[in-house]
mmJSON file of the N, C-alpha and C atoms, coordinates in Angstrom:
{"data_MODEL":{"atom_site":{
"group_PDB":["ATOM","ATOM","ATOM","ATOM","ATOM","ATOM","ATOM","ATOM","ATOM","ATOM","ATOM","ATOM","ATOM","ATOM","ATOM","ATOM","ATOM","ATOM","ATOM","ATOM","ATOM","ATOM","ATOM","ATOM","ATOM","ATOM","ATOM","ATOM","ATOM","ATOM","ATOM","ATOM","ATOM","ATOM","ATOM","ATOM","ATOM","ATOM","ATOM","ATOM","ATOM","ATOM","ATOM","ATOM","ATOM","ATOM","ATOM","ATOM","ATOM","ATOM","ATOM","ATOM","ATOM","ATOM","ATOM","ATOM","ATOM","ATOM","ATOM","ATOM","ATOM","ATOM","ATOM","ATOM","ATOM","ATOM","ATOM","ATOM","ATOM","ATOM","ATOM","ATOM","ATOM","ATOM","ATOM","ATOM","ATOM","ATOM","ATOM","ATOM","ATOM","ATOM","ATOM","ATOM","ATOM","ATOM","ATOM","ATOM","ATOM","ATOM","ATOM","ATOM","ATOM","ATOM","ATOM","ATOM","ATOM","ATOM","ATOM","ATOM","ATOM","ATOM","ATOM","ATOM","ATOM","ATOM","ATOM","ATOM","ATOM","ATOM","ATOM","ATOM","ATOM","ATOM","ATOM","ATOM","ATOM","ATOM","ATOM","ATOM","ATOM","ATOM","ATOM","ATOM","ATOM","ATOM","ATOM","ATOM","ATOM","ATOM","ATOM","ATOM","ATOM","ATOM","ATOM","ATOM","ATOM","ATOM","ATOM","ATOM","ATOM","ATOM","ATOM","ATOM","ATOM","ATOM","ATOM","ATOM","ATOM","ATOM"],
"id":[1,2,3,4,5,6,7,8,9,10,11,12,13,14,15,16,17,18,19,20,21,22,23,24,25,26,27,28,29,30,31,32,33,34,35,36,37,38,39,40,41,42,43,44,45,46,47,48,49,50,51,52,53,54,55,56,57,58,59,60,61,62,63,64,65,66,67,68,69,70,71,72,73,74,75,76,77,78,79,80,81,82,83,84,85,86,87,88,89,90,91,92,93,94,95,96,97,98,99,100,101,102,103,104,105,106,107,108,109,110,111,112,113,114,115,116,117,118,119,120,121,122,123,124,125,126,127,128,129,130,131,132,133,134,135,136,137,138,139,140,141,142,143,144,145,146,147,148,149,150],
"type_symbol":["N","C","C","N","C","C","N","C","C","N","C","C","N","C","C","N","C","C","N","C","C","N","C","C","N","C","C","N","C","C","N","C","C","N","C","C","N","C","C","N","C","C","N","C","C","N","C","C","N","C","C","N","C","C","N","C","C","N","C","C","N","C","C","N","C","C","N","C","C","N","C","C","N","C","C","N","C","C","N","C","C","N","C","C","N","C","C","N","C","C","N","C","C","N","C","C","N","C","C","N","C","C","N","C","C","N","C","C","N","C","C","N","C","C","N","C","C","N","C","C","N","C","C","N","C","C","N","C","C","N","C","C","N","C","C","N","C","C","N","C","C","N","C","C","N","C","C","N","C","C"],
"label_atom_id":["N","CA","C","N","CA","C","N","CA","C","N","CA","C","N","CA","C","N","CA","C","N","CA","C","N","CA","C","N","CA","C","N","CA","C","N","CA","C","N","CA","C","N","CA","C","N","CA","C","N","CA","C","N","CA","C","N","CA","C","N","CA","C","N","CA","C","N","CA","C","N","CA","C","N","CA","C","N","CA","C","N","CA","C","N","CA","C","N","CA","C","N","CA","C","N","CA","C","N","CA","C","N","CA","C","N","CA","C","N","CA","C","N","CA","C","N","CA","C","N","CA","C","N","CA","C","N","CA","C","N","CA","C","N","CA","C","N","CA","C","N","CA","C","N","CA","C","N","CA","C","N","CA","C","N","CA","C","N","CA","C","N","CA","C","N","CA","C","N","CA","C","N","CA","C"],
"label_alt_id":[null,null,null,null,null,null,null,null,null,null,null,null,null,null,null,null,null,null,null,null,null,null,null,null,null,null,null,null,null,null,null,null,null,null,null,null,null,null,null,null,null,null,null,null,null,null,null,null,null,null,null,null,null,null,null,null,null,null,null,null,null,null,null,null,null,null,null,null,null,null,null,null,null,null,null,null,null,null,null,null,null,null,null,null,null,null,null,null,null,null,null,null,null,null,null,null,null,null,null,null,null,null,null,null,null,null,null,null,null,null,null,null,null,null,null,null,null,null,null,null,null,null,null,null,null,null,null,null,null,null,null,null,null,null,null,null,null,null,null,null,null,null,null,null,null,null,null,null,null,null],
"label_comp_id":["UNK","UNK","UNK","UNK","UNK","UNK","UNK","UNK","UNK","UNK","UNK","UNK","UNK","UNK","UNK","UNK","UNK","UNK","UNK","UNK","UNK","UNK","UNK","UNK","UNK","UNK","UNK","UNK","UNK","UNK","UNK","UNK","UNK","UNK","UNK","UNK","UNK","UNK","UNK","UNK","UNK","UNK","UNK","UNK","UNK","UNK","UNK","UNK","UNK","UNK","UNK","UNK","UNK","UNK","UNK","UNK","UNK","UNK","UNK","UNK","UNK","UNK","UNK","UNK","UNK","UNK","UNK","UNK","UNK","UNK","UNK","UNK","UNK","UNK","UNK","UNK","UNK","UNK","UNK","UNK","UNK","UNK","UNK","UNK","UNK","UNK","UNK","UNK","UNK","UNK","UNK","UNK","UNK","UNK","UNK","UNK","UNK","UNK","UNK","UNK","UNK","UNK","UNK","UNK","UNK","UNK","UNK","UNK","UNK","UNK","UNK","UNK","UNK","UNK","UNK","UNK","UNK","UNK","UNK","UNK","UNK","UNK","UNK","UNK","UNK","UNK","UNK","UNK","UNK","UNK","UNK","UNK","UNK","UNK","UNK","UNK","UNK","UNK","UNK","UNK","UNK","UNK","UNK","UNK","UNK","UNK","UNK","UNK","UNK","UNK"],
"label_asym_id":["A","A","A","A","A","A","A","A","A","A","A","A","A","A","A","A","A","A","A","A","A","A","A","A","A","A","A","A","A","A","A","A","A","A","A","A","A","A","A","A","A","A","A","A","A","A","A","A","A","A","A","A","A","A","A","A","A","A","A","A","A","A","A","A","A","A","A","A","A","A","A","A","A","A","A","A","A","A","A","A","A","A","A","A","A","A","A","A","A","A","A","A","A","A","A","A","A","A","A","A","A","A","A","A","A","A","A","A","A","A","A","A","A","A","A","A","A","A","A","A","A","A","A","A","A","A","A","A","A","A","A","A","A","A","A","A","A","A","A","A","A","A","A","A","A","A","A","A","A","A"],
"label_entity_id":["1","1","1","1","1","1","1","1","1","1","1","1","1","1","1","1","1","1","1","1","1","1","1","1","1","1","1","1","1","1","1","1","1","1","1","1","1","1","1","1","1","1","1","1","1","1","1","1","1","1","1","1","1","1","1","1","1","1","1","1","1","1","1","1","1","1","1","1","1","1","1","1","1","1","1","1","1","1","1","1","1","1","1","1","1","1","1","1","1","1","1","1","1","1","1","1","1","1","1","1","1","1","1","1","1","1","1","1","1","1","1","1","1","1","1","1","1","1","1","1","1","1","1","1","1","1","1","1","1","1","1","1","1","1","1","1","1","1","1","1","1","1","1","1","1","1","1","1","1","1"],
"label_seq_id":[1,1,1,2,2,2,3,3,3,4,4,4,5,5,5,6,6,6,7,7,7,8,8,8,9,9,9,10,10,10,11,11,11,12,12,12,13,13,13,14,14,14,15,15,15,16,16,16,17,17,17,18,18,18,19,19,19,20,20,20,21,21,21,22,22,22,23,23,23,24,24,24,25,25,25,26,26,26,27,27,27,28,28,28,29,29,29,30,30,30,31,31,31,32,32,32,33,33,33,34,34,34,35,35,35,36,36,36,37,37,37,38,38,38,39,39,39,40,40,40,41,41,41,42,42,42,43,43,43,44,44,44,45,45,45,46,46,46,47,47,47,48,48,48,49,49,49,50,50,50],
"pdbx_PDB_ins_code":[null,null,null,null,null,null,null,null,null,null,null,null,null,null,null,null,null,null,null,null,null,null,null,null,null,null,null,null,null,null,null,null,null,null,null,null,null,null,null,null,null,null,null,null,null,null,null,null,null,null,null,null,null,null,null,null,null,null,null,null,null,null,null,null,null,null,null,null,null,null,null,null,null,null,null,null,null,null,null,null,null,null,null,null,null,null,null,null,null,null,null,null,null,null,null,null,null,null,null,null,null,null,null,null,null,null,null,null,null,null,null,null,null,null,null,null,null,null,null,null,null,null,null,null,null,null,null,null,null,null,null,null,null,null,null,null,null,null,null,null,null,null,null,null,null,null,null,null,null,null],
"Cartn_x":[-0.813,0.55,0.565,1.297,1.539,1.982,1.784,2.709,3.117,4.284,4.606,4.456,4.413,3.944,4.685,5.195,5.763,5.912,4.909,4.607,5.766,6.285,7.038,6.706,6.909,6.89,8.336,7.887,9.39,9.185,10.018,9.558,9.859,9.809,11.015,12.049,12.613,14.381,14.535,13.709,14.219,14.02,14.435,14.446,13.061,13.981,12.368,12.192,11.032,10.878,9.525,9.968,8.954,7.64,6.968,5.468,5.491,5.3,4.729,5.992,6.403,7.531,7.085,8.34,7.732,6.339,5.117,4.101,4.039,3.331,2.892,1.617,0.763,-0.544,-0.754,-2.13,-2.992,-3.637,-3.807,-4.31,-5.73,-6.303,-7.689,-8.311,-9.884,-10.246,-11.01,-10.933,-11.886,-11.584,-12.405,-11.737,-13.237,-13.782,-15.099,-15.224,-16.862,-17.179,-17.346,-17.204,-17.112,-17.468,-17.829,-18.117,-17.559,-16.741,-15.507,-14.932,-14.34,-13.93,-12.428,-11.496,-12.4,-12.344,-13.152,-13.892,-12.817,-13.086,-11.837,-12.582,-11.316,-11.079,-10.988,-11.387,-10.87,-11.89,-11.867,-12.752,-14.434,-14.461,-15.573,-16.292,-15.581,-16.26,-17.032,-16.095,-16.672,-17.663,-17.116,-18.082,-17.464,-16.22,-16.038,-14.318,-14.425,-13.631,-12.585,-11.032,-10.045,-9.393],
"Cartn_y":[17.457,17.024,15.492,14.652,13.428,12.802,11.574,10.789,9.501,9.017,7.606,6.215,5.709,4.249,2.902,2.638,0.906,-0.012,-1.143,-2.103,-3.049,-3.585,-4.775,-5.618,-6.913,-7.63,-7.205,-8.108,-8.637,-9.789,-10.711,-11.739,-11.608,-12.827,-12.99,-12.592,-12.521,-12.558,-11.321,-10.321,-9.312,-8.87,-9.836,-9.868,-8.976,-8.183,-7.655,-7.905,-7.995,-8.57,-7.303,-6.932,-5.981,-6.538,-5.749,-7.007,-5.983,-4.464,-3.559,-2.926,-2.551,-1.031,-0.144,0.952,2.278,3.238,3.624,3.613,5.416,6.298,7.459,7.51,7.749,8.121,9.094,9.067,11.015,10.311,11.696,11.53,11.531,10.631,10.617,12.412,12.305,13.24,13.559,12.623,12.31,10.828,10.817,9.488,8.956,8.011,7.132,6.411,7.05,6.366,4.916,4.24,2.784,2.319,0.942,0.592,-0.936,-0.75,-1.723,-1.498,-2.833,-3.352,-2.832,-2.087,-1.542,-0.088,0.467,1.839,2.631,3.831,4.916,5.393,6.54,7.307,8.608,8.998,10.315,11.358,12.961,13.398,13.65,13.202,13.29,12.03,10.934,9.573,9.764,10.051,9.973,11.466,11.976,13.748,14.234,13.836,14.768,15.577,16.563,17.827,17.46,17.98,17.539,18.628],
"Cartn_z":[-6.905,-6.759,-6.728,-7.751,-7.767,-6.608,-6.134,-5.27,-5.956,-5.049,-5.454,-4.544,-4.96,-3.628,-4.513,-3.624,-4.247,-2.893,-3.239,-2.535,-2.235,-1.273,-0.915,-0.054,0.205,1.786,2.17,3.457,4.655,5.327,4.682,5.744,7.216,7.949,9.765,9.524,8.124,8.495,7.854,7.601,7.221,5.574,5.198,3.738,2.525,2.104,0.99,-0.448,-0.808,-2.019,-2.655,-3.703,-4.142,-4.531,-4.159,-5.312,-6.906,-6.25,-7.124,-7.402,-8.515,-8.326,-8.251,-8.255,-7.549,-9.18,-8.474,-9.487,-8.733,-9.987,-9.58,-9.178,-8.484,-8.304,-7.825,-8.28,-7.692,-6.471,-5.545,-4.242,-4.021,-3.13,-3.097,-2.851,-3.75,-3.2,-1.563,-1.329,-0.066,0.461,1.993,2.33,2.621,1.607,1.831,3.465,3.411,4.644,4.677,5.958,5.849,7.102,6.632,8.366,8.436,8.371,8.309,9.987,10.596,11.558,11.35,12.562,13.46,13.206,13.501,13.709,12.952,12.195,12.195,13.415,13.598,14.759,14.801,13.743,12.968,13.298,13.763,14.131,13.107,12.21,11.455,11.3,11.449,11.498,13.341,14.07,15.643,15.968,15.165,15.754,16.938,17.136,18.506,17.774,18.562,18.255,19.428,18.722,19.17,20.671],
"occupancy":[1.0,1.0,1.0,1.0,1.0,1.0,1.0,1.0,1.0,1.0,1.0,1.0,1.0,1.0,1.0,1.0,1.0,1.0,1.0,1.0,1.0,1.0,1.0,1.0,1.0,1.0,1.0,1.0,1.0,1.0,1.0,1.0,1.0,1.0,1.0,1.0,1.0,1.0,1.0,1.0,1.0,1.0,1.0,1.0,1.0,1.0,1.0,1.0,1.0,1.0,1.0,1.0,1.0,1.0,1.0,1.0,1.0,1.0,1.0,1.0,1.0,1.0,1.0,1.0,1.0,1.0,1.0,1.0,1.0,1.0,1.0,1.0,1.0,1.0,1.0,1.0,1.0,1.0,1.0,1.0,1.0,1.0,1.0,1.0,1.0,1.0,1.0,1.0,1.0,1.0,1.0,1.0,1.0,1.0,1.0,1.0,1.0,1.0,1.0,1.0,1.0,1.0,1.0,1.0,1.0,1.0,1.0,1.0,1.0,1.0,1.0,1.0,1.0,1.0,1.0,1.0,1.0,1.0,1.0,1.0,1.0,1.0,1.0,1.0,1.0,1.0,1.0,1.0,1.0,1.0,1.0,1.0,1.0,1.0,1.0,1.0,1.0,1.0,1.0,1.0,1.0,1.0,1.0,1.0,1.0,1.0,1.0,1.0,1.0,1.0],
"B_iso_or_equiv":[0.0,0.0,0.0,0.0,0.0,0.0,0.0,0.0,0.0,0.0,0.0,0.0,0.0,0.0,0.0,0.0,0.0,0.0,0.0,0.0,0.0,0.0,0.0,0.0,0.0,0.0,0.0,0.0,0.0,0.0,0.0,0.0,0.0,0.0,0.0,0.0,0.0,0.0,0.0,0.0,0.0,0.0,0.0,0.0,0.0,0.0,0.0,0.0,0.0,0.0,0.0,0.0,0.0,0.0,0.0,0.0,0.0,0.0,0.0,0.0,0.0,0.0,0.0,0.0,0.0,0.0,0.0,0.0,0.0,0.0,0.0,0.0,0.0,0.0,0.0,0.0,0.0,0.0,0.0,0.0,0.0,0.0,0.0,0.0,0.0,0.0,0.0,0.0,0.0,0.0,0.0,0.0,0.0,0.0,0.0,0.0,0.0,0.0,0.0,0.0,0.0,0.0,0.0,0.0,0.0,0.0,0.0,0.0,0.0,0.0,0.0,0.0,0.0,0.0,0.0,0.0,0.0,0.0,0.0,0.0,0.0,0.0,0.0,0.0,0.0,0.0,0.0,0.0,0.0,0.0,0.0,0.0,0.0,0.0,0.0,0.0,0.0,0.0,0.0,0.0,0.0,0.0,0.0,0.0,0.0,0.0,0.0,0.0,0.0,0.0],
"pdbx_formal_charge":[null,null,null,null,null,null,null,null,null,null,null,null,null,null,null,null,null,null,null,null,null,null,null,null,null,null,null,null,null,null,null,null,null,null,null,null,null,null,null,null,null,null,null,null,null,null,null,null,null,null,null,null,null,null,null,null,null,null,null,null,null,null,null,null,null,null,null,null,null,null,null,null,null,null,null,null,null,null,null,null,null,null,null,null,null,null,null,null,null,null,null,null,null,null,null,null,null,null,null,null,null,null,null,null,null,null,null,null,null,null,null,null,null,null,null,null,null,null,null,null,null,null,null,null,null,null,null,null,null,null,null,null,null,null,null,null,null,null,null,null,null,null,null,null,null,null,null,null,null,null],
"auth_seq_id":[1,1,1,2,2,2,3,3,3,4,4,4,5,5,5,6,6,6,7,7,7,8,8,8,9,9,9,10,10,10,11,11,11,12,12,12,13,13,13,14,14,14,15,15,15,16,16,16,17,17,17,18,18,18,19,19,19,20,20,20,21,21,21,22,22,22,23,23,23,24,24,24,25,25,25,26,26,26,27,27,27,28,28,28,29,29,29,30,30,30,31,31,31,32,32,32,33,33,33,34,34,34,35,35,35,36,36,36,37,37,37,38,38,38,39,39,39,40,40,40,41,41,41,42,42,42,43,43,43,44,44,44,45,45,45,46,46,46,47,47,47,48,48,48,49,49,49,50,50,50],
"auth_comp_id":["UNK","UNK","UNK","UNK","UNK","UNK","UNK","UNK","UNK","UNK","UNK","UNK","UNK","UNK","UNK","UNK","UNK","UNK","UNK","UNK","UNK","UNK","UNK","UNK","UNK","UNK","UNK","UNK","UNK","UNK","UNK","UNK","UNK","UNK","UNK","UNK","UNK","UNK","UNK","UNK","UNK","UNK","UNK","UNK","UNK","UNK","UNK","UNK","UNK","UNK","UNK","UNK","UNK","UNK","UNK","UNK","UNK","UNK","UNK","UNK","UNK","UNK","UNK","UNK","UNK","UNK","UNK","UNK","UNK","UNK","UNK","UNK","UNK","UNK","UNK","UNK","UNK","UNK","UNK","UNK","UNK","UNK","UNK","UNK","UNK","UNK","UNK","UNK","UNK","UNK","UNK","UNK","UNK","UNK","UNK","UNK","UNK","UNK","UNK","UNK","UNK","UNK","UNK","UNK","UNK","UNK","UNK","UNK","UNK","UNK","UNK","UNK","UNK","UNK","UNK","UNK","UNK","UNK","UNK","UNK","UNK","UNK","UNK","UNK","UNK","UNK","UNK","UNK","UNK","UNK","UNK","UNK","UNK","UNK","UNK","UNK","UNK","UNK","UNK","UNK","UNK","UNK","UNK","UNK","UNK","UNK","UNK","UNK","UNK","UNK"],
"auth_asym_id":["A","A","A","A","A","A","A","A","A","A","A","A","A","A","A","A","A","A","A","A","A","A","A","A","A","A","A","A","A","A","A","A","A","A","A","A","A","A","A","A","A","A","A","A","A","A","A","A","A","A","A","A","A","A","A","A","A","A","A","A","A","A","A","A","A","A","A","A","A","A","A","A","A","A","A","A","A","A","A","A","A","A","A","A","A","A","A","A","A","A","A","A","A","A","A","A","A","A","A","A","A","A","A","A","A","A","A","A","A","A","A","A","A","A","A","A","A","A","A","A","A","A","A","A","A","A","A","A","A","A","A","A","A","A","A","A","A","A","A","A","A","A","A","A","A","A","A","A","A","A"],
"auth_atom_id":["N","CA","C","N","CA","C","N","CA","C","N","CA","C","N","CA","C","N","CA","C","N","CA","C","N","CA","C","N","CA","C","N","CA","C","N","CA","C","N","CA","C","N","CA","C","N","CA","C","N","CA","C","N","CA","C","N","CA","C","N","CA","C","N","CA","C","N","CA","C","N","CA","C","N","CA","C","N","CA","C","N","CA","C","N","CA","C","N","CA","C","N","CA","C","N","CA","C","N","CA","C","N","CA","C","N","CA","C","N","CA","C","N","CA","C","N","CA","C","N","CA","C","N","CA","C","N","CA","C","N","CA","C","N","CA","C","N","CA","C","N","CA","C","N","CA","C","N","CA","C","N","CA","C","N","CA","C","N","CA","C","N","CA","C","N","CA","C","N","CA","C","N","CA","C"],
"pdbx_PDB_model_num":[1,1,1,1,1,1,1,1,1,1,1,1,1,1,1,1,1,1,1,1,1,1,1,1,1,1,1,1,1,1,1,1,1,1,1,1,1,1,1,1,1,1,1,1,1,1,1,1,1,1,1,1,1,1,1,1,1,1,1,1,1,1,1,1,1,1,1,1,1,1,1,1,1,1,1,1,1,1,1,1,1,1,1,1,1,1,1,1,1,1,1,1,1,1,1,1,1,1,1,1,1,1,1,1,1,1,1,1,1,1,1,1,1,1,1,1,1,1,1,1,1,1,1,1,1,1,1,1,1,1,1,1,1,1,1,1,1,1,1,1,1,1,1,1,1,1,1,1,1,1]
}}}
């Protein structure tokens, strides 16, 4: 099943400005491990059961 995603800012005052328009993409098959700052939290990165 497709999704859609379209990027914008906001500045302080509210205001939005698109970067990207709205684009279709396919969904990851998986979510790559990483060891990037900070930590996921997710029960398979930590090993503990919810």
């Amino acid at each position: 099943m497709p999704m859609t995603i379209k990027v914008y800012e906001v500045d302080r005052h509210g205001n939005t400005r698109i970067v990207r328009p709205e684009a279709e993409v396919a969904p990851a098959k998986g979510v790559p491990h990483s060891h990037a700052y900070p930590a996921c939290r997710c029960e398979r990165c930590t090993g503990r059961k919810k």
